[in-house]
C-alpha positions in Angstrom: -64.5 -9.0 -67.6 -64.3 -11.0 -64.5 -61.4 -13.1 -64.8 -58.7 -14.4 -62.1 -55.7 -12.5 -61.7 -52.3 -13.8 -61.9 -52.8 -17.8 -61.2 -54.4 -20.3 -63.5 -55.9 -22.8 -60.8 -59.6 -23.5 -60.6 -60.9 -21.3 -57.8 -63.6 -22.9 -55.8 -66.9 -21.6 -54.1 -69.1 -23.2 -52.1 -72.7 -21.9 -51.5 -74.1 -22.9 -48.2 -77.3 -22.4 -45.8 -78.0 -23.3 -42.6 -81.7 -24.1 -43.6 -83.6 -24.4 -46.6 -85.9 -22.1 -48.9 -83.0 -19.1 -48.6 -82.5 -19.3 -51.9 -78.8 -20.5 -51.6 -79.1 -22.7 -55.0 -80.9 -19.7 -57.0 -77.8 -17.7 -55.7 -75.3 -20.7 -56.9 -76.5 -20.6 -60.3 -77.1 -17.3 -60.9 -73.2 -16.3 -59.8 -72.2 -18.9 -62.0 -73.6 -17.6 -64.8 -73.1 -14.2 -64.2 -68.7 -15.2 -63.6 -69.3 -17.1 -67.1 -71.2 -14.0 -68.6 -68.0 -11.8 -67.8 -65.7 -14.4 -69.3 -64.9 -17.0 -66.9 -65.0 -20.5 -67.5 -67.4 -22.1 -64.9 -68.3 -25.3 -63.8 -71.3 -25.9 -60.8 -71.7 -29.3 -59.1 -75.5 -29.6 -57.3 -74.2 -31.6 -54.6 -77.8 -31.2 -52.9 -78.6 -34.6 -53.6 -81.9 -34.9 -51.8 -83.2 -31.6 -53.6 -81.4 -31.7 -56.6 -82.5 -28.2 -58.7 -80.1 -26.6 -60.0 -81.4 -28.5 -63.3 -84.8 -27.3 -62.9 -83.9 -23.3 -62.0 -81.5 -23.6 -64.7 -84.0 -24.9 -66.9 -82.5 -28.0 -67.9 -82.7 -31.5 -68.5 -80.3 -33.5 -66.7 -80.6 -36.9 -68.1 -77.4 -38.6 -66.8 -76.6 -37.5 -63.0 -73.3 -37.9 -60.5 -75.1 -41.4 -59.5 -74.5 -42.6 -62.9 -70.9 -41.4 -62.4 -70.6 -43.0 -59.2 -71.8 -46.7 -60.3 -69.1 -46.4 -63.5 -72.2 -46.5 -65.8 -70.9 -43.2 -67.2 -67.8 -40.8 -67.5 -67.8 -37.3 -65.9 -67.7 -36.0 -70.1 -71.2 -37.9 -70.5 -72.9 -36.2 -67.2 -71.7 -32.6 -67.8 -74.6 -30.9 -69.4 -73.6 -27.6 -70.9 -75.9 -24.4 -69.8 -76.5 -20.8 -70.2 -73.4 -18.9 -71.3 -71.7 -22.1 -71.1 -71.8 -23.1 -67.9 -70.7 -27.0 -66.9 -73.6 -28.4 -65.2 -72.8 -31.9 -63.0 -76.2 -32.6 -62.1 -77.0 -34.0 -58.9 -78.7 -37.5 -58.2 -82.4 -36.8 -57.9 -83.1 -38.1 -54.0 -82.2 -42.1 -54.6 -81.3 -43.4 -51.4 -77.9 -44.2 -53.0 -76.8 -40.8 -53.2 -79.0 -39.1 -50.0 -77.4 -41.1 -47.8 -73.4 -41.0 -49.2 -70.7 -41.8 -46.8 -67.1 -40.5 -46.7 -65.6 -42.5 -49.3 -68.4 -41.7 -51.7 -68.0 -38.2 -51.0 -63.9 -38.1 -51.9 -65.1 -40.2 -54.9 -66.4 -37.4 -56.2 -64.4 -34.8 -55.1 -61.8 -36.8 -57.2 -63.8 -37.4 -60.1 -64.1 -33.9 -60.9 -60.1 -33.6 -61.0 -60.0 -33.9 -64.9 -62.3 -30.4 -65.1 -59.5 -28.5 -63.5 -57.7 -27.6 -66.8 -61.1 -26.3 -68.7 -62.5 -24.3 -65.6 -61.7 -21.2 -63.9 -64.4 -21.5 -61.3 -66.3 -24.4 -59.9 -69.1 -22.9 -57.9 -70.0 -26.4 -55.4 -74.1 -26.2 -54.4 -74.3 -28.1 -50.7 -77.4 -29.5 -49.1 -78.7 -27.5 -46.5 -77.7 -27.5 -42.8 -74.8 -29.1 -41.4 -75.1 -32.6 -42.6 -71.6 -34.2 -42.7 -72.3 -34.3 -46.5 -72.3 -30.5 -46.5 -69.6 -29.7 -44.3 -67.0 -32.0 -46.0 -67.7 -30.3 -49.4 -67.4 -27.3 -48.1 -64.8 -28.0 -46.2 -63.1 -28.9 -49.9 -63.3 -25.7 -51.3 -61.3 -22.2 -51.5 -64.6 -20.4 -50.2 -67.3 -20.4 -48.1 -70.6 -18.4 -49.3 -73.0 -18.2 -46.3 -76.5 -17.4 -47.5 -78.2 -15.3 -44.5 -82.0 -13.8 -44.4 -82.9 -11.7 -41.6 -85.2 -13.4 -39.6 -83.9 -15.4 -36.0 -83.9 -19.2 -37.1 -81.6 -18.4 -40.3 -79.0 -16.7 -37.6 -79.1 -20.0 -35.5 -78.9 -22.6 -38.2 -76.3 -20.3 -40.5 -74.8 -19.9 -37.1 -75.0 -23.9 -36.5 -73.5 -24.5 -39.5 -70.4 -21.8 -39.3 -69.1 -23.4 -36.1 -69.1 -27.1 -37.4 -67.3 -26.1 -39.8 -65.1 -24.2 -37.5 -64.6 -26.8 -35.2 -64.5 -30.1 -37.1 -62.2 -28.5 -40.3 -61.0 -25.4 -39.2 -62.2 -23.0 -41.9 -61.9 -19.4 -40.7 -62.8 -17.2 -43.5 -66.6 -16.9 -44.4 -68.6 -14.6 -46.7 -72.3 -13.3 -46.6 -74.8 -13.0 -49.0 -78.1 -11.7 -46.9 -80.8 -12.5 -49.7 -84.4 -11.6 -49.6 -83.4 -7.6 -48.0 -85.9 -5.1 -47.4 -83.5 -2.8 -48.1 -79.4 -2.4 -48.1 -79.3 -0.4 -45.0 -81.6 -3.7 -43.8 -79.3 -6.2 -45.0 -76.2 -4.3 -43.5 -78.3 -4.2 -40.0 -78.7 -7.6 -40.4 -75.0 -8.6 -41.1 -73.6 -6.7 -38.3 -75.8 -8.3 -35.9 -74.9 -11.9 -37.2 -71.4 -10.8 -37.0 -71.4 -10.0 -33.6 -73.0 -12.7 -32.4 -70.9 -15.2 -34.0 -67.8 -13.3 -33.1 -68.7 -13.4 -29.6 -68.0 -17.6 -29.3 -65.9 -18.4 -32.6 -62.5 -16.9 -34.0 -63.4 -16.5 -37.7 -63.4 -13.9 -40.5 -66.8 -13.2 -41.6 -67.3 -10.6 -44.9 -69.9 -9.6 -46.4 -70.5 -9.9 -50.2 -73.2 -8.0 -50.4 -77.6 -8.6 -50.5 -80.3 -9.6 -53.1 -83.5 -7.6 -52.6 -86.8 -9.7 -52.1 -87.7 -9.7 -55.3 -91.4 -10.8 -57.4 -88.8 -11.0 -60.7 -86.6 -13.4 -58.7 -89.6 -15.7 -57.1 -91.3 -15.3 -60.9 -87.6 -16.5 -62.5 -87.9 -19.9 -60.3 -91.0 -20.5 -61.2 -90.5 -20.1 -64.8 -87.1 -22.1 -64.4 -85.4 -19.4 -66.0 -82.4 -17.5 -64.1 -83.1 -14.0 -63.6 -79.9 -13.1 -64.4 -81.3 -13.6 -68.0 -84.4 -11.8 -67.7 -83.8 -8.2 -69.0 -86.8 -6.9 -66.4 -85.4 -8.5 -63.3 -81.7 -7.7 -64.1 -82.9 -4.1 -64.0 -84.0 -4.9 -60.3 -81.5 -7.1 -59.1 -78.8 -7.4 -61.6 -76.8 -4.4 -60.1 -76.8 -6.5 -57.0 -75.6 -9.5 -58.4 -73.0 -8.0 -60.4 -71.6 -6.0 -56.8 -71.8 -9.9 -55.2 -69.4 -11.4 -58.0 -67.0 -8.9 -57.9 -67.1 -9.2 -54.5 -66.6 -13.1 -54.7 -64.1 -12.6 -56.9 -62.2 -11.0 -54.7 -63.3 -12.7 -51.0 -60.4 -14.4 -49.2 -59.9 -17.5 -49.7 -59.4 -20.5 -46.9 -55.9 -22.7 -46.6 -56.6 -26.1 -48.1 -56.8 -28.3 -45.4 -57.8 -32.1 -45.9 -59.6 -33.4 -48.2 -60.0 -30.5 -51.3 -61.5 -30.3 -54.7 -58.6 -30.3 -57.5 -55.6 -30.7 -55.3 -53.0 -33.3 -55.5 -51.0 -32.2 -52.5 -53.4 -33.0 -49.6 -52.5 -33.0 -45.9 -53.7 -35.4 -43.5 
């Protein structure tokens, strides 16, 4: 049973990337699903909103979006779209101009619409857009923690790299944790974490831990196709379940960063 100890507030994750196509939003939902599988209560906002998918991996129709919530045409109960092992769903828009291109104000607005979940969830796992958009570095600037999704190849260093010191620098989150997906191997992914490490803790001052690694994977590649997670495919869990499972109790677990501005399901809010 994966359950929070000792506090009752909603614990919130953000999955990041600094680039696409490193399957940061196959990571999202499948974590989510997996905390709900082990009893958690678990809500996931795609706040990608010019590649909104968590619908389509998840294999869902979302017909109501977090457009429709932002022009009042509907409440955050009519949006929700309930998923595998009951996981919340607040779909994305689906690339309208009104919701690629959000500003500030927009962004809090949504931040804050989601207040009224805090009660019924135990995690809210936040999906960003890719790269350091000011979009994805406020939302994950709003959350307990930071999931960086790392593959080993040079320009997923620089742009998960890029995006760890915006972050740094405009909002001051220290803590970070590691997922290296698409591994040759563990001993790989560990190679490939220590050398991110040290390069990012040669120019910034922050914590970075890794979570753990997803092998590359035909069953995972073959459970996005099929638009089904592969955390519910018996053959794939056989191949990449046991790493999933070693990532959420790791997640579980990760340090958390200080709220500091602006932060999902908090009243008290500094400047």
């Amino acid at each position: 049973l994966i359950m929070r100890a000792g506090s009752k507030m909603t614990e919130t994750i953000a999955f990041v990337s600094g680039k696409g196509g490193v399957g940061k939003t196959s990571l999202a939902v499948n974590s989510a699903i997996k905390l709900a599988m082990g009893g958690g209560r678990v809500g996931i906002l795609d706040a990608d909103f010019g590649l909104s998918n968590a619908n389509i991996m998840m294999g869902v129709k979302a017909e109501k979006t977090i457009s429709d919530l932002l022009s009042g045409k509907h409440t955050l109960d009519e949006i929700i779209t309930h998923t595998h092992a009951g996981v919340q769903l607040i779909p994305g828009g689906s690339g309208t101009t009104d919701t690629l291109n959000l500003g500030s104000e927009e962004r809090w607005k949504i931040i804050r619409a989601l207040d009224p979940m805090e009660k019924e969830l135990d995690y809210l796992i936040v999906d960003t857009p890719a790269g350091a958009s000011d979009s994805s570095i406020e939302l994950a600037a709003a959350v307990d923690k930071v999931i960086v999704i790392l593959v080993g190849e040079p320009t997923s260093f620089m742009d998960a790299y890029a995006f760890i010191k915006a972050i740094n620098m405009e909002k001051g989150v220290t803590n970070f944790s590691v997922i290296v997906n698409m591994a040759n191997s563990q001993d790989a992914a560990f190679k490939d974490f220590e050398n991110f490490r040290k390069i990012v803790s040669k120019f910034l001052e922050v914590q970075l831990n890794l979570l753990g690694y997803l092998p590359g994977s035909k069953d995972v590649v073959q459970s996005i196709v099929a638009r089904k997670p592969f955390i519910l495919d018996e053959k794939s869990k056989r191949v990449v379940g046991k790493c999933l499972s070693n990532i959420v109790r790791n997640l579980v677990k990760a340090p958390a960063n200080k709220p500091n501005g602006v932060h999902f399901f908090s009243s008290k809010e500094s400047a």
